[in-house]
C-alpha positions as CSV (number, residue, x, y, z in Angstrom):
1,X,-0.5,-45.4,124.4
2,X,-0.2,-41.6,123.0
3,X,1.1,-41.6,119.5
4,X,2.1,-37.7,119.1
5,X,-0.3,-35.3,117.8
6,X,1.2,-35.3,114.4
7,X,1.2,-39.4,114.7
8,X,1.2,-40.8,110.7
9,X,1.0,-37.4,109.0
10,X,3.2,-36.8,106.0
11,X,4.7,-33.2,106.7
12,X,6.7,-31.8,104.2
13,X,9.4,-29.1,105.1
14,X,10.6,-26.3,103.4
15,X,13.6,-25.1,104.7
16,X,14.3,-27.6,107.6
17,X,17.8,-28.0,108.1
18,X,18.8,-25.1,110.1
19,X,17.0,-22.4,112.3
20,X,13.6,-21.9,113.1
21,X,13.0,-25.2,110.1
22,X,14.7,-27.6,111.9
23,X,13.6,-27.0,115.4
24,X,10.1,-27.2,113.8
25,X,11.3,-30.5,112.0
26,X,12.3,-32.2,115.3
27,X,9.3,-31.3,116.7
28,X,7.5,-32.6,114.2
29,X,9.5,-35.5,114.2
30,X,9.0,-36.2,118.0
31,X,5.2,-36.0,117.7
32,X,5.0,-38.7,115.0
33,X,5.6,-37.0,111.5
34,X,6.5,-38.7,108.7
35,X,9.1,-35.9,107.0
36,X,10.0,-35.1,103.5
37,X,12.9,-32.4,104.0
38,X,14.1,-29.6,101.1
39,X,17.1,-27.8,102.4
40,X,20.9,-26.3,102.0
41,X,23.0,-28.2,104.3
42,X,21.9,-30.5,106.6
43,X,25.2,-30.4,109.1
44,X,22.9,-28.6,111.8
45,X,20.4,-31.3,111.5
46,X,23.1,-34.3,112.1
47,X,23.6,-32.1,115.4
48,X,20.1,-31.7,116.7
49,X,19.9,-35.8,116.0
50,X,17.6,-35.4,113.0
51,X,18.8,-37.8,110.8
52,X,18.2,-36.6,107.4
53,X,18.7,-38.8,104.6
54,X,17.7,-42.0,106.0
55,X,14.7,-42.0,108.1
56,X,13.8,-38.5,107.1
57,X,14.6,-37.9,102.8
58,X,16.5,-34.4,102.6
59,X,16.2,-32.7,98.9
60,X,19.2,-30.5,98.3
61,X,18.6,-27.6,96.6
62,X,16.9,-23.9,96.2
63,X,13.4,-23.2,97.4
64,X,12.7,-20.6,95.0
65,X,13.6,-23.3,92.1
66,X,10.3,-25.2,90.5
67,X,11.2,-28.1,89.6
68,X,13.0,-28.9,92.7
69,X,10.1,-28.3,94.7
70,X,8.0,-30.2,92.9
71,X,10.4,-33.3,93.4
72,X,10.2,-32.3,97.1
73,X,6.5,-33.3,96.9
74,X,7.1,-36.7,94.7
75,X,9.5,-37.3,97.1
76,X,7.0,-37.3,99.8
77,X,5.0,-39.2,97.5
78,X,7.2,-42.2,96.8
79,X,8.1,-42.0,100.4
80,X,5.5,-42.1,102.7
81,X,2.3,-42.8,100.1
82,X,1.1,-39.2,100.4
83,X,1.3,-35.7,101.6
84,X,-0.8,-34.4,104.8
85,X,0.6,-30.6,105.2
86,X,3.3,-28.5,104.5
87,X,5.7,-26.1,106.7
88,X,7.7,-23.1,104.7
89,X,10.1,-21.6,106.6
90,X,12.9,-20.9,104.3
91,X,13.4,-17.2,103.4
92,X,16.6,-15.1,104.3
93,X,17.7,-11.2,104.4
94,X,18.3,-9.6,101.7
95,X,20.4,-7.1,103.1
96,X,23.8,-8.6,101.7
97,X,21.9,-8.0,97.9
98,X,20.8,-4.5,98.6
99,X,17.9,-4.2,100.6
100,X,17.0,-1.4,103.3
101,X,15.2,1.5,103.4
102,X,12.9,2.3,100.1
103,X,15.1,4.7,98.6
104,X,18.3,3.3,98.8
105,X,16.7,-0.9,97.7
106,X,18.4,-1.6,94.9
107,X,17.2,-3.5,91.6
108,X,19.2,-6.5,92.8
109,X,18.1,-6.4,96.3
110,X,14.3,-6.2,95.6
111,X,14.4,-8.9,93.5
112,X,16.8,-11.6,95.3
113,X,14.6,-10.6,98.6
114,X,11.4,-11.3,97.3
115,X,12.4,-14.8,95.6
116,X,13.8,-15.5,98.8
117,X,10.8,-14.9,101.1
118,X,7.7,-14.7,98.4
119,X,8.5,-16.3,95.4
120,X,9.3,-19.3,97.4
121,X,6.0,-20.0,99.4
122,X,4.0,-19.3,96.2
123,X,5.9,-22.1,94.5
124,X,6.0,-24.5,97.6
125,X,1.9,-23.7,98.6
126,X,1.2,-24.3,95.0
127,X,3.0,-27.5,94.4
128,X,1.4,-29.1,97.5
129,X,-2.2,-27.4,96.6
130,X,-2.3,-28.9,93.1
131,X,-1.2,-32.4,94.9
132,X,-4.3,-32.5,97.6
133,X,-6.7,-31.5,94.3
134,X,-5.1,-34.4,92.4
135,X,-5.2,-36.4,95.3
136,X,-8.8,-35.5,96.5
137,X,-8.0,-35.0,100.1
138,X,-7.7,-31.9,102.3
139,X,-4.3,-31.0,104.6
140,X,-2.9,-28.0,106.2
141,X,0.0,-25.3,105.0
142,X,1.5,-23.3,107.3
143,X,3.6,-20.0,106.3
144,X,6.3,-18.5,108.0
145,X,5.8,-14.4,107.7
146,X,7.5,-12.3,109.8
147,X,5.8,-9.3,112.1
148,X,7.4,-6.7,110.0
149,X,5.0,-7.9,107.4
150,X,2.4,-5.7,109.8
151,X,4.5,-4.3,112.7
152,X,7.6,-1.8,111.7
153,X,10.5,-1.1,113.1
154,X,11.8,2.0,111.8
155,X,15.2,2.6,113.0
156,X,16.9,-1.4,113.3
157,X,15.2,-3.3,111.0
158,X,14.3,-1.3,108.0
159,X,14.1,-4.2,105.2
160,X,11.8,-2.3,103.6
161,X,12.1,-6.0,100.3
162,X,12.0,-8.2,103.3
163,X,8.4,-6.4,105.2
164,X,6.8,-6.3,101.8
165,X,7.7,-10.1,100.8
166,X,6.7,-11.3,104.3
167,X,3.2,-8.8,103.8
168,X,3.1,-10.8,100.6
169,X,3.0,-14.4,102.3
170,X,-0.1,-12.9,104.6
171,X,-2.0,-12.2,101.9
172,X,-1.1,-14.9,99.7
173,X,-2.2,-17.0,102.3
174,X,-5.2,-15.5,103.6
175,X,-6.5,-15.5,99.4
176,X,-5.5,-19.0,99.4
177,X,-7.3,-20.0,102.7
178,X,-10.5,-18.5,101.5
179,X,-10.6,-20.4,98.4
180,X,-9.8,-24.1,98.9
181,X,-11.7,-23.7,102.4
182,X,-14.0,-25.8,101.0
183,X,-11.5,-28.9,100.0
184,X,-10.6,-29.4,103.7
185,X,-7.3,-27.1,102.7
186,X,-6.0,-24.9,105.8
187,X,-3.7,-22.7,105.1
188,X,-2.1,-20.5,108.1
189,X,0.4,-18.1,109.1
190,X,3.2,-18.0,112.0
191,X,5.0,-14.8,111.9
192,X,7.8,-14.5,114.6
193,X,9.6,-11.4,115.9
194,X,13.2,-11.5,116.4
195,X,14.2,-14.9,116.9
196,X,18.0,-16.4,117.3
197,X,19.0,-17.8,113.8
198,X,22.0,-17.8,111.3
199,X,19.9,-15.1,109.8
200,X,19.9,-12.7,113.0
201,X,23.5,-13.0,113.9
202,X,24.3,-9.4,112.6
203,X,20.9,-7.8,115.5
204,X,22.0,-10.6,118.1
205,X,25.3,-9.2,118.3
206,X,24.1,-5.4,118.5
207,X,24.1,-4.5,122.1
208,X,22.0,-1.3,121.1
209,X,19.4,-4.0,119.5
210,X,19.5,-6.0,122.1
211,X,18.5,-3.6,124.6
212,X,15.9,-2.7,122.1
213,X,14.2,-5.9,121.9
214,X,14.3,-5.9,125.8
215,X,11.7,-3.2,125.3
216,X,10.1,-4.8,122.7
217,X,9.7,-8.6,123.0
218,X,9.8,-7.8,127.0
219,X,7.7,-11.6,127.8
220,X,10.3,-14.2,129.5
221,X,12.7,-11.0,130.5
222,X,12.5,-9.4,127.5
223,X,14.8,-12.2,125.0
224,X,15.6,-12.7,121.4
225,X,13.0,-15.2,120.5
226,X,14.4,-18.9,120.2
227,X,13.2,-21.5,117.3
228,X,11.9,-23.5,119.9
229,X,9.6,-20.8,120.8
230,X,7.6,-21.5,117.6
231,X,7.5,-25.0,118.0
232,X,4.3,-25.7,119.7
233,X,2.5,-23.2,117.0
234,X,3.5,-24.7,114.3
235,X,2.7,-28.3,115.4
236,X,-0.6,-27.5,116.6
237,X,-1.5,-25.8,112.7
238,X,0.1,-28.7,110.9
239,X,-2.4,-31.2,113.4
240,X,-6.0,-32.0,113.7
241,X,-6.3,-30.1,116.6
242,X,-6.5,-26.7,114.7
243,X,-8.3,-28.6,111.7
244,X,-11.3,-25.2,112.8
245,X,-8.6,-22.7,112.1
246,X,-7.8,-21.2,108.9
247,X,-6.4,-17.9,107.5
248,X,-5.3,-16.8,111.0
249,X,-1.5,-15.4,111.3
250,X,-0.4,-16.1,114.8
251,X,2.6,-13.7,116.1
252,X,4.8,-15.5,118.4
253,X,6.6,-12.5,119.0
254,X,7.6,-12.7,122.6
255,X,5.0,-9.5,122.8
256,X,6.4,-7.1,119.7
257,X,3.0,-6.2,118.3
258,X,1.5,-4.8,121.5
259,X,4.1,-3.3,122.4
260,X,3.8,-0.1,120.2
């Protein structure tokens, strides 16, 4: 009798109660996970029938706060006995603070942006790191980045905060996979393209972006990426199967970066 591929593991989620985070979290949940939830607003969750709260322990509160984060990983603790990998997803625009182009990124916007999307994986990657030291075993992070980190798109999506904060996760992870290699500690990237989330509702209702990402994410007639598209990704880095793989950043990006 198959257990799931993530049967018994203790995932911890950051940012799993909407979007691409709670596609991932019902995934997870379907292939055995034990999950430890930090989020906003779990309303979208009670839809997809991820029962938050009960089964599944959902921390209220800001990613990019410390001490929350840390009870996010006692939480898992006291929960399920331990922690076995962790998935950061959350991370936002920072458009509505001031981002955009480098000349016109405001003060505000650079810093909101990169709490958002940088801040908060070094202060979720670090709390579970200092746990599987403490705790003597190895596990697996996996970062969400974003293709713009690497790939830019000029003319609709010049975040200039946002490409620089999801660069930031790349390298933070690739430094951190490198040195705690040797404690069993994998630490990976997914970085999507356009995908259909509260955060993309201003591009998924631009017909002139649309027609763009046509061009541009052309695989499965040329769609807006859905969060189930990174589902299978993200369980197979969080599982044993990938327990070879670290430091990689794996574009699920409906074809954006070979597309020029």
């Amino acid at each position: 009798m198959s257990h799931g591929r993530l049967h018994g593991l203790s995932i911890v989620i950051v940012g799993g109660t909407s979007g691409l985070g709670l596609s991932a979290a019902t995934a997870c949940q379907r292939e055995g996970a034990r999950l430890t939830v930090l989020g906003r607003d779990d309303a979208h969750a009670d839809a997809a029938g991820v029962t938050l709260g009960s089964s599944v322990p959902l921390l209220r509160g800001d990613a990019a706060d410390a001490p929350t984060v840390a009870q996010l990983v006692d939480l898992a603790v006291a929960t399920h006995g331990r922690v076995d990998g962790l998935f950061h997803v959350a991370g936002g625009s920072g458009r509505r603070f001031g981002d955009g182009p480098l000349d016109r990124i405001s003060d505000d916007g650079w810093q909101a942006t990169l709490e958002m999307n940088a801040s908060s994986v070094f202060l979720s990657n670090r709390a579970v790191l200092q746990y599987f030291l403490r705790a003597g075993h190895g596990g697996a992070i996996v970062n969400v980045a974003s293709v713009l980190g690497f790939s830019p798109s000029p003319t609709h999506f010049a975040t200039h905060a946002y490409a620089a904060a999801k660069a930031a996760v790349i390298g933070l992870s690739q430094a951190a996979a490198a040195h705690y290699a040797a404690h069993d500690i994998r630490v990976n990237v997914v970085a999507p393209a356009l995908v259909d989330t509260p955060m993309a509702q201003r591009a998924a209702a631009d017909p002139v972006v649309l027609e763009y990402v046509r061009h541009k994410q052309p695989l499965d007639g040329g769609r807006i990426g859905r969060p189930g598209d990174l589902d299978g990704a993200v369980v197979y880095l969080l599982s044993p199967e990938s327990r070879f793989v670290t430091g990689q950043v794996l574009a699920v990006d409906g074809g954006w970066t070979v597309m020029g």
